[in-house]
C-alpha positions as CSV (number, residue, x, y, z in Angstrom):
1,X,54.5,-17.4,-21.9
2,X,55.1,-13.9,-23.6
3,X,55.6,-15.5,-27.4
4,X,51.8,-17.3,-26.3
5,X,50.4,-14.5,-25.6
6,X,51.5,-12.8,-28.7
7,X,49.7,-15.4,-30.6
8,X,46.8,-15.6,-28.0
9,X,45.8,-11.6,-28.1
10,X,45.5,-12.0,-31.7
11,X,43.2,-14.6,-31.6
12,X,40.9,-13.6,-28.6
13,X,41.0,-9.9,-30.4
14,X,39.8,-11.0,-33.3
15,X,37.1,-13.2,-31.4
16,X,35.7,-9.9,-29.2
17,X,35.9,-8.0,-32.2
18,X,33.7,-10.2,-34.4
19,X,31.1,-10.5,-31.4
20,X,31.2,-6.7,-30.7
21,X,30.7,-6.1,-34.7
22,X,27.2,-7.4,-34.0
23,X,26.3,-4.3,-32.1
24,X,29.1,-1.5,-33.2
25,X,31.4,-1.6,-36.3
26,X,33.2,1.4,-34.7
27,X,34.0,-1.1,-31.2
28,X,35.3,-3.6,-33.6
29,X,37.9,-1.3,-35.4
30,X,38.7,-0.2,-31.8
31,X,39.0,-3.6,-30.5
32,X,41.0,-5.0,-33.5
33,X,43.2,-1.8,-33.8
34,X,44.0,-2.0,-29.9
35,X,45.0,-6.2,-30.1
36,X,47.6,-5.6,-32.9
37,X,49.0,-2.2,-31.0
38,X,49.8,-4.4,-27.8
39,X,51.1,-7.4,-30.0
40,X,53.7,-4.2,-31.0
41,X,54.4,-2.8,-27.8
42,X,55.3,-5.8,-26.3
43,X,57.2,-7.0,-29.3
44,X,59.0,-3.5,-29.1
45,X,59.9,-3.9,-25.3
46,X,61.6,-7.1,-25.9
47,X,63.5,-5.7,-28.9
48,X,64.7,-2.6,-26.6
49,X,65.9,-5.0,-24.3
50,X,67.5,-7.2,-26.5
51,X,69.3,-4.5,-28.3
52,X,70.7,-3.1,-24.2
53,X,71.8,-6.7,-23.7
54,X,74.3,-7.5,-26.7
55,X,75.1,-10.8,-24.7
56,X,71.5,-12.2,-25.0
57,X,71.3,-11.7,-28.9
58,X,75.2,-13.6,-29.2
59,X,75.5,-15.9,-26.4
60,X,72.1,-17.7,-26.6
61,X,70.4,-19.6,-29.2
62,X,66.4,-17.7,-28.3
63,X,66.0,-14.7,-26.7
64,X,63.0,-16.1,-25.7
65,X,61.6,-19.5,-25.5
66,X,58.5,-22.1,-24.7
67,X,58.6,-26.0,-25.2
68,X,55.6,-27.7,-23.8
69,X,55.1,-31.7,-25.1
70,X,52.3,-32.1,-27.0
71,X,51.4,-35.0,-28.4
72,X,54.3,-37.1,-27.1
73,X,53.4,-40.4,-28.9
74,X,54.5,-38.7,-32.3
75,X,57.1,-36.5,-30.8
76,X,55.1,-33.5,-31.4
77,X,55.7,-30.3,-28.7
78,X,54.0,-26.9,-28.7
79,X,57.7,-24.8,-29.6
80,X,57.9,-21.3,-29.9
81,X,61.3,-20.0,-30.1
82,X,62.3,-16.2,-30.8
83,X,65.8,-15.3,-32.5
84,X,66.6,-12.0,-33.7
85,X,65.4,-13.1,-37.5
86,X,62.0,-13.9,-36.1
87,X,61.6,-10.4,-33.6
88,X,62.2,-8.6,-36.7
89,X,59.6,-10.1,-38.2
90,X,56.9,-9.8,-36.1
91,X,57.7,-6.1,-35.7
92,X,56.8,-6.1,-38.9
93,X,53.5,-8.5,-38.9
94,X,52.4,-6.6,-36.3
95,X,53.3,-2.8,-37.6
96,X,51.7,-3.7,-40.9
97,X,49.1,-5.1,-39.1
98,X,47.9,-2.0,-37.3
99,X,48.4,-0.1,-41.0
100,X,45.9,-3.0,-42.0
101,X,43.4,-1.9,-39.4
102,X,43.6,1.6,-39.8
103,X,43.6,1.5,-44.2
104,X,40.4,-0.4,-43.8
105,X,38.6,2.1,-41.3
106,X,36.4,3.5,-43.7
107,X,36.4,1.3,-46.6
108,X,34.7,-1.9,-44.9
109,X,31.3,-1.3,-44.3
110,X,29.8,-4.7,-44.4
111,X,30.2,-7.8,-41.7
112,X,32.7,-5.9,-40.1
113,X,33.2,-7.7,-37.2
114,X,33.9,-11.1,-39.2
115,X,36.4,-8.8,-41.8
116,X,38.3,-7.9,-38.3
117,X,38.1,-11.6,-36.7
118,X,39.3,-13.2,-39.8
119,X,42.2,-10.0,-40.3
120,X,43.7,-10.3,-36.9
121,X,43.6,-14.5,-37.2
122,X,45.4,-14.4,-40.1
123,X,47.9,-12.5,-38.4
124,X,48.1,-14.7,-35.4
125,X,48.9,-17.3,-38.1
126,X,51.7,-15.4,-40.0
127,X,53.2,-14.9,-36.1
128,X,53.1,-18.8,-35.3
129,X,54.8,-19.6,-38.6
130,X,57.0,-16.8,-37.5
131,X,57.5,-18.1,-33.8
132,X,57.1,-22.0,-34.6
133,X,60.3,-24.3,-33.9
134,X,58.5,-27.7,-34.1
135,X,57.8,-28.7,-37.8
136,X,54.3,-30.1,-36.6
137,X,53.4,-26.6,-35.4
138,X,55.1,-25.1,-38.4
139,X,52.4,-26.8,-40.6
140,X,49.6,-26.3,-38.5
141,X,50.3,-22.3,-38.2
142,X,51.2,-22.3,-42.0
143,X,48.0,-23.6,-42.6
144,X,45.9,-21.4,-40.3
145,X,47.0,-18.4,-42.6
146,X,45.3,-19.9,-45.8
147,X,41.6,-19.3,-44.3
148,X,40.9,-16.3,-43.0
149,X,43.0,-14.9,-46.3
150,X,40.7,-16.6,-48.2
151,X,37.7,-15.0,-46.9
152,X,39.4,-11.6,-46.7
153,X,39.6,-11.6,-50.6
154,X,36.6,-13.7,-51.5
155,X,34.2,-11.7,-49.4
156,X,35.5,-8.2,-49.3
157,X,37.4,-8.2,-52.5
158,X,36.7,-6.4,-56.0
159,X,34.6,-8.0,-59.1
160,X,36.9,-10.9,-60.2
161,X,37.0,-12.1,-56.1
162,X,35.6,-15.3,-56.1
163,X,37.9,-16.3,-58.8
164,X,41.3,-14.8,-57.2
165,X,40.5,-16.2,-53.9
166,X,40.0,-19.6,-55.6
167,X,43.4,-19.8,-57.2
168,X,44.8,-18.8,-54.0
169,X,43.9,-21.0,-51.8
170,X,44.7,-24.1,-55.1
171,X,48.3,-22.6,-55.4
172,X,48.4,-22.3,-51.6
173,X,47.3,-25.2,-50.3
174,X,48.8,-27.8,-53.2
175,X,52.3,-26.5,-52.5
176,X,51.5,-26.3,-48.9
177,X,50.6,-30.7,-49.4
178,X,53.7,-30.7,-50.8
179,X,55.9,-29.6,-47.5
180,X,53.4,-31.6,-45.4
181,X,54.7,-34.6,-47.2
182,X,58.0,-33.5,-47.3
183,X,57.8,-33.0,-43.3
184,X,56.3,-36.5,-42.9
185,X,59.3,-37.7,-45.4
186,X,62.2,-36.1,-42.7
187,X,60.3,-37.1,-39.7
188,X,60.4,-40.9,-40.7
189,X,64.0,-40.8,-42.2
190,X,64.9,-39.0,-38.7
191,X,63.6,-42.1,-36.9
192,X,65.1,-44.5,-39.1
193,X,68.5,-43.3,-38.4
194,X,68.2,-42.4,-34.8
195,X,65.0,-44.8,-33.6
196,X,62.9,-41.4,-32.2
197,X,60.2,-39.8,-34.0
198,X,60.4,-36.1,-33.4
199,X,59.5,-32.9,-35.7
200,X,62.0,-30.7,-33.8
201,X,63.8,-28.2,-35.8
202,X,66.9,-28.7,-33.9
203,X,66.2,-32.5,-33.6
204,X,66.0,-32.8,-37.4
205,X,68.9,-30.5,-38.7
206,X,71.6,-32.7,-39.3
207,X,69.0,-35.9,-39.9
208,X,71.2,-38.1,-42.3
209,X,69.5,-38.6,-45.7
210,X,71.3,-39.5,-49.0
211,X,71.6,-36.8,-52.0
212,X,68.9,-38.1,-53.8
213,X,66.6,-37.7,-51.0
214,X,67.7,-35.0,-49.6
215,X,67.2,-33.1,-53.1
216,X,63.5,-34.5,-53.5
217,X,62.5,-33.3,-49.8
218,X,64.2,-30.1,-49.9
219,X,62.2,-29.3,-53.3
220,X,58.6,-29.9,-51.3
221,X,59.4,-27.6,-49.2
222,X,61.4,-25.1,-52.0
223,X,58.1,-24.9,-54.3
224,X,56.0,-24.2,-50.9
225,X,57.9,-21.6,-49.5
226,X,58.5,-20.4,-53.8
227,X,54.9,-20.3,-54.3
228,X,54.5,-17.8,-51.3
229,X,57.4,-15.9,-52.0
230,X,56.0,-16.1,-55.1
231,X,59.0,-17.4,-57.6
232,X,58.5,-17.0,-61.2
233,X,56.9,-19.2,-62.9
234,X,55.0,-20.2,-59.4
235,X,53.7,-16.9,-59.0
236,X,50.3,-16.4,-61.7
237,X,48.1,-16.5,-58.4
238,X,50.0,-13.3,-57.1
239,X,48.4,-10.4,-59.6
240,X,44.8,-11.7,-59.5
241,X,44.4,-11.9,-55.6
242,X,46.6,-8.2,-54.8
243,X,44.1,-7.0,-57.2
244,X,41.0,-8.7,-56.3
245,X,41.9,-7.9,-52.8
246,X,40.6,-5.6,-50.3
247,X,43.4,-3.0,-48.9
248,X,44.0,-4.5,-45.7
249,X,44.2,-7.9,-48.1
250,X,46.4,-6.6,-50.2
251,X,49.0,-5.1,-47.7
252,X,48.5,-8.5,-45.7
253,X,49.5,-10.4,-49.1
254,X,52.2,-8.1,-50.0
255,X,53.8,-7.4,-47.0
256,X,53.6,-10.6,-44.3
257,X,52.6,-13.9,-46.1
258,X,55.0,-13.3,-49.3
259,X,57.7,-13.2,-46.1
260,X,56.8,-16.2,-44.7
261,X,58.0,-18.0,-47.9
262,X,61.5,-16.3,-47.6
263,X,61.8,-16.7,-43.7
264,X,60.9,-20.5,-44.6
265,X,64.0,-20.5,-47.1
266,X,66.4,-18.9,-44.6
267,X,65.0,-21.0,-41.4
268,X,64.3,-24.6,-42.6
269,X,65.5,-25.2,-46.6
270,X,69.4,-23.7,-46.1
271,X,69.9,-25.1,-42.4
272,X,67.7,-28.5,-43.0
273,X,69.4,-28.8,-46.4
274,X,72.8,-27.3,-47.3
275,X,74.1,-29.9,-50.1
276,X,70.9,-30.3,-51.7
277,X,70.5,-26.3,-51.5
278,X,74.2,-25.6,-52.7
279,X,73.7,-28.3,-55.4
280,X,70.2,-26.5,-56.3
281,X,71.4,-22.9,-55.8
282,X,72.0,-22.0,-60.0
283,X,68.8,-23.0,-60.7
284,X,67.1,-20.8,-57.8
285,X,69.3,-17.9,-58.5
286,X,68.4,-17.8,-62.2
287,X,65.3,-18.6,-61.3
288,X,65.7,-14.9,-59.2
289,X,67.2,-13.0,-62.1
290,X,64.6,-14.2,-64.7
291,X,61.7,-13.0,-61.6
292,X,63.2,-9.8,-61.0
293,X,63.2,-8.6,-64.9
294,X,60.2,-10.5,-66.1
295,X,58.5,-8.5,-62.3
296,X,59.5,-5.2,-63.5
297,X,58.9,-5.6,-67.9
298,X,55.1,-6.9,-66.6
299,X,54.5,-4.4,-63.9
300,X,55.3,-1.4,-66.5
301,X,52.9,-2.8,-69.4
302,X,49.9,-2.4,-66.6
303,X,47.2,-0.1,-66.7
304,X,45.2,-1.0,-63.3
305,X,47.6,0.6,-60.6
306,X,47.1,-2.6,-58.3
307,X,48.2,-5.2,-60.5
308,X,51.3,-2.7,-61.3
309,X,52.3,-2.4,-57.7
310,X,51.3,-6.0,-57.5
311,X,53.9,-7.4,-59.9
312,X,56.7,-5.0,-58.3
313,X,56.4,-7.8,-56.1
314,X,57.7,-10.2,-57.9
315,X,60.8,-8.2,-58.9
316,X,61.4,-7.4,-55.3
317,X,61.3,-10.6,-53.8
318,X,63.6,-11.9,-56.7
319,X,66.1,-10.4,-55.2
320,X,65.6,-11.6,-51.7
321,X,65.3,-15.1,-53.5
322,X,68.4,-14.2,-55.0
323,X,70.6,-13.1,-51.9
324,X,68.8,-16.5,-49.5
325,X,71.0,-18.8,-52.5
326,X,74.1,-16.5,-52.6
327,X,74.1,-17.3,-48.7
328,X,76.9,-15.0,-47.8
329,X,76.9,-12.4,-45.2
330,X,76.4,-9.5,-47.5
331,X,73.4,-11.0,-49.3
332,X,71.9,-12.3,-46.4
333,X,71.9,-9.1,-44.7
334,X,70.8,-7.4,-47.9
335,X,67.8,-10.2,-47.8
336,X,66.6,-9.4,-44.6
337,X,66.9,-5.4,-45.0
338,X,64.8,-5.9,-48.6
339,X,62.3,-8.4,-46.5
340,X,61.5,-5.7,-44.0
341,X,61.7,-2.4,-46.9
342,X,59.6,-4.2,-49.2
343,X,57.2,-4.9,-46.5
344,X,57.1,-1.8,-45.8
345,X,57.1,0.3,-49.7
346,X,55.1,-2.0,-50.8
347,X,52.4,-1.8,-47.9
348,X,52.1,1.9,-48.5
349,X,51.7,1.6,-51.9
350,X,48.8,-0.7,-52.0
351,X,47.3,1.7,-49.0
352,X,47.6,4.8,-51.1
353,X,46.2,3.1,-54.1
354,X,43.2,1.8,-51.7
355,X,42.6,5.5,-50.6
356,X,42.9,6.7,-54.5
357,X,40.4,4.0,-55.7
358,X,37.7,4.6,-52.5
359,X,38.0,8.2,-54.0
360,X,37.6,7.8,-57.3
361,X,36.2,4.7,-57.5
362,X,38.8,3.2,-60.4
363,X,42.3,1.8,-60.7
364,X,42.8,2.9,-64.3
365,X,46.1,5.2,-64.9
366,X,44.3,6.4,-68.0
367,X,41.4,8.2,-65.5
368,X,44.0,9.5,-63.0
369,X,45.6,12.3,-65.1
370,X,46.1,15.5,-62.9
371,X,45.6,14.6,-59.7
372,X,48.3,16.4,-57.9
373,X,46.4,19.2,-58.3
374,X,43.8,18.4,-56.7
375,X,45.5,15.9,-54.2
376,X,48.9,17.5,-53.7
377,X,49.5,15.8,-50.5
378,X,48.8,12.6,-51.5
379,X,50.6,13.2,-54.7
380,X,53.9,13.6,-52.8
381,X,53.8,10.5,-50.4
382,X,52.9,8.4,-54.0
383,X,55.7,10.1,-55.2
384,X,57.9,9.2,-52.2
385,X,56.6,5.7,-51.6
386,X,57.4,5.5,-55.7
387,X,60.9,6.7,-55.3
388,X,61.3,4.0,-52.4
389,X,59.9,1.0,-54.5
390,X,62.1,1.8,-57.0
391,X,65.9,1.8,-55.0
392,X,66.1,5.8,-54.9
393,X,69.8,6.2,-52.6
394,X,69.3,7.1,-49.0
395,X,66.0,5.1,-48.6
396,X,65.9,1.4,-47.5
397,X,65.3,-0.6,-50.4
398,X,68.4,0.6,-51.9
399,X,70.5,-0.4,-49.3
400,X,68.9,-3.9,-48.9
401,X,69.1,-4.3,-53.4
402,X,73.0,-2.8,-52.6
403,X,74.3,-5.5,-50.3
404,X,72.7,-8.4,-52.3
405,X,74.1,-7.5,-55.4
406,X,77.8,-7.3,-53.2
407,X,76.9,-10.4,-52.1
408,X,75.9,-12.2,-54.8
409,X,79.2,-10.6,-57.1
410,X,81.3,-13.2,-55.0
411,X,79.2,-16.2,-56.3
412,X,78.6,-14.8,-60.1
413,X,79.6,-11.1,-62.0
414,X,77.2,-12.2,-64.6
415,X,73.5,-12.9,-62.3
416,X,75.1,-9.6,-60.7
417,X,75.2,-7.8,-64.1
418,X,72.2,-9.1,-64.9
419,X,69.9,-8.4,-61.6
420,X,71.7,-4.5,-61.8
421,X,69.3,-4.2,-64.8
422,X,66.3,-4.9,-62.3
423,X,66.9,-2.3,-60.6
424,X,67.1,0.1,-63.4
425,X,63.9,-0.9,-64.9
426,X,62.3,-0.4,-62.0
427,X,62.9,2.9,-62.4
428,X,60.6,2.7,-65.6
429,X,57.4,1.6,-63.8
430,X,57.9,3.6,-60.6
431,X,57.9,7.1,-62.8
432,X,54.9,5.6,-65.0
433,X,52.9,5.2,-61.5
434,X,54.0,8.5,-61.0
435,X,53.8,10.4,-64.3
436,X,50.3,8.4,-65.2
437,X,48.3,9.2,-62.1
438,X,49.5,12.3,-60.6
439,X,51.5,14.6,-63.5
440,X,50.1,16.4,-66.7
441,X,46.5,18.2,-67.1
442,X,43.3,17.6,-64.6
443,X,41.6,16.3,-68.0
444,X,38.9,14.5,-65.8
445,X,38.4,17.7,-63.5
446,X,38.9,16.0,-60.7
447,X,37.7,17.7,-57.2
448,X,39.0,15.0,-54.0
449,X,39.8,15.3,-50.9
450,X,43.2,15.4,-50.4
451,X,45.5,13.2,-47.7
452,X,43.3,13.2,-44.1
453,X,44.7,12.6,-40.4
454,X,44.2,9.5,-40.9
455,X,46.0,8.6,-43.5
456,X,48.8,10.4,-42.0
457,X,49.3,8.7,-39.4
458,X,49.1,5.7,-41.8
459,X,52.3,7.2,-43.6
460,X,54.0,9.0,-41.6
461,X,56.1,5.7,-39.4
462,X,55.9,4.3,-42.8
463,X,58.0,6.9,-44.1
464,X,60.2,7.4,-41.4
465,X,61.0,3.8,-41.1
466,X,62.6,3.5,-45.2
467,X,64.5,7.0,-44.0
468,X,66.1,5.3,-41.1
469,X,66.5,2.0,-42.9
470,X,68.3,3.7,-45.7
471,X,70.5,6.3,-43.2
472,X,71.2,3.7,-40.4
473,X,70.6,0.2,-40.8
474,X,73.0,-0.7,-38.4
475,X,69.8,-2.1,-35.3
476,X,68.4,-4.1,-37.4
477,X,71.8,-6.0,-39.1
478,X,73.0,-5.7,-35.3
479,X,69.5,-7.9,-34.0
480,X,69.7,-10.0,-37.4
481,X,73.5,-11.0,-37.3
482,X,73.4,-13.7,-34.6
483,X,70.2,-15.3,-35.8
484,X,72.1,-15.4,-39.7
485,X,75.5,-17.2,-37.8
486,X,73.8,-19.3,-36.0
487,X,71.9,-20.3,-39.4
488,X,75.1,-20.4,-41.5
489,X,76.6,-22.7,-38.2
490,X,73.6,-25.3,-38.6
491,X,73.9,-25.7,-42.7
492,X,77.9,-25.6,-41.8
493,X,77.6,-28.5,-39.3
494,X,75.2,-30.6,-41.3
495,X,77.2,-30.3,-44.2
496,X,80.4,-31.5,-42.1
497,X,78.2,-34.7,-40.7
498,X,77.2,-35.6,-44.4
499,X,81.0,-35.4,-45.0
500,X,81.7,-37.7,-42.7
């Protein structure tokens, strides 16, 4: 019942919180802030535990599980299943989640209670998708994160919101009727092979389809998960709706939902699909390349400091794109560790840019000039959080941008050559950001309030997480490693039955 309840105090939270908005926006913060901290503790206490019992993460499939029937005419069942891939990230939906609550403290002011109902439900969503081993469910919680995003942008967003939100939920939900038909597409080839209708993940790997369907089903659920991700040229929704975004949007966006689209590449296209995937892999891994530069050229032509963080985005998760299709240890493990950093860097970044724009009420570079010295403080977590984005040694997004690269040198010197160029002009926008807003003359006299206790404690995990990530990555390769076996097992079986 624990994996319930994680989904459950997200959804009830956000339900008190909206109804207490009505008479305090203060109790709603408080309500919202307190749901997300318990989803955290409790997903910390199982990790601790976990992490003591080195024979739970290797011997057994979940280290926890529930599998009630649902609807057993269709062969649906309520699943929820939690690996070490999974824990991981829900520590993550659920840190950035209480970052989320805590950016927006101050800047909503209006329907606060819905802003927190429809924050923590989009959550709950993101940790179903997360927690979901029935493809029925899958759908379902995939789905119930389009909403509530929508209204986060649409009603608390910036000038241009209507229209971001719009092309969201289009790119969104079109790719997401894609994988809904490419579910329904396994689920009927499963029962005319076996004679049982089922939509269990473990049911279906291994379902026997020939190449030319297995290809065509595996892409609906490729351009889904791609568009999320987002995958150039799938991702033109991406920079409008970071932008148009509130801040707890924005680090929602950035950090949690563009994961789902990788965890649904290294959980159902890899496994479900390994000789359509290994026949498809060139395309998705130039596909990558092409992301990470074209990410980093675009995000150092911008002048609004959202959109430039925004397509940093796209670099990043070309390379987590790029290590899911090299499918080795090395890039796999360098996926996850860049899933989790980016997360992370990326979250801050929209955060500190959130707390510079309620201050000065602009996202222009041009009007930033000077402001370290008058936010010195701030100026040095920007600076930090910059370095991070960026790959700077000793911080965590090196290390994760490190072992990909390793990994994907086995499969091809030349996408490795190639995606090593990422990372260097990455160095170009991370010192604009830098240089642009916080270096050279005060020419606009600024006078601001410099970083508050707030925002602190906002940073301060934050940073200390991409230290330990970049010092000692060893926890989190140690939780991910059995969940990535048991992963590279399934596509290894299935491939080995197709054989046959």
């Amino acid at each position: 019942m624990i994996l319930l309840w994680l989904i459950v105090i997200l959804l009830l939270g956000g339900l008190l919180a909206w109804v207490a908005g009505r008479w305090s926006a203060s109790a709603s913060r408080w309500i919202s802030l307190i749901a997300v901290s318990a989803d955290f503790v409790i997903g910390l206490v199982i990790w601790t535990r976990s992490a003591h019992r080195v024979d739970l993460l290797q011997e057994q499939a979940w280290l926890r599980e529930l599998d009630w029937t649902w609807i057993p005419q269709f062969g649906i069942h309520f699943h929820l299943a939690l690996d070490g891939l999974s824990l991981l990230l829900l520590m993550l939906t659920f840190l950035l989640g209480i970052m989320s609550v805590l950016a927006s403290w101050t800047e909503i002011q209006e329907a606060v209670g819905f802003f927190h109902l429809n924050l923590l439900w989009v959550l709950a969503g993101i940790a179903g998708v997360f927690l979901a081993m029935d493809l029925f469910l899958f759908y379902f919680a995939w789905e119930l994160m389009l909403v509530p995003m929508y209204f986060l942008i649409a009603i608390w967003g910036h000038e241009r919101r209507v229209y971001a939100a719009a092309k969201f939920f289009l790119f969104t939900q079109l790719s997401g009727l894609l994988m809904l038909i490419a579910i329904l597409a396994l689920y009927f080839a499963h029962h005319t092979a076996t004679g049982i209708f089922t939509f269990e993940y473990a049911d279906l790997t291994g379902t026997p389809l020939s190449s030319h369907a297995a290809l065509w089903i595996m892409l609906g659920f490729f351009v889904a998960f791609a568009v999320k991700l987002p995958m150039f040229p799938l991702h033109t929704w991406l920079p409008d709706a970071h932008t148009e975004a509130p801040t707890a949007g924005s680090v929602v966006l950035a950090g949690l939902l563009l994961k789902t689209g990788a965890y649904g590449l290294l959980r159902f296209v890899m496994p479900l699909f390994p000789v359509a995937a290994q026949g498809f892999a060139p395309i998705a891994m130039v596909l990558a390349v092409i992301g990470i530069l074209y990410g980093s050229i675009l995000a150092f032509a911008q002048t609004d400091l959202k959109r430039l963080v925004a397509y940093t985005s796209v670099s990043h998760l070309g390379f987590v794109l790029l290590g899911i299709f090299a499918w080795n240890k090395l890039a796999l493990q360098g996926a996850l560790i860049t899933i989790i950093c980016h997360g992370v860097s990326t979250g801050a970044l929209f955060i500190l840019v959130g707390a510079l724009q309620e201050r000065l009420h602009t996202r222009e570079l041009s009007r930033m000039s000077g402001l370290w010295e008058t936010v010195p403080r701030l100026g040095g977590t920007g600076l930090f959080f910059a370095l991070a984005s960026m790959g700077l040694p000793g911080l965590g997004d090196f290390v994760g941008e490190f072992m990909i690269l390793l990994g994907v040198y086995q499969k091809s010197r030349i996408l490795t050559a190639v995606a090593a160029i990422g990372i260097l002009a990455s160095t170009f926008y991370a010192l604009k950001f830098v240089q642009y807003a916080f270096h050279g003359p005060n020419q606009h006299h600024w006078a601001l309030p410099d970083l508050g206790v707030r925002e602190a404690i906002i940073f301060t995990p934050m940073i200390v997480i991409l230290l330990w990530l970049g010092l000692y990555p060893q926890p989190v390769i140690n939780t991910f490693n059995p969940a990535m076996e048991t992963l590279q097992q399934h596509a290894g079986q299935t491939m080995n039955a197709l054989r046959r």
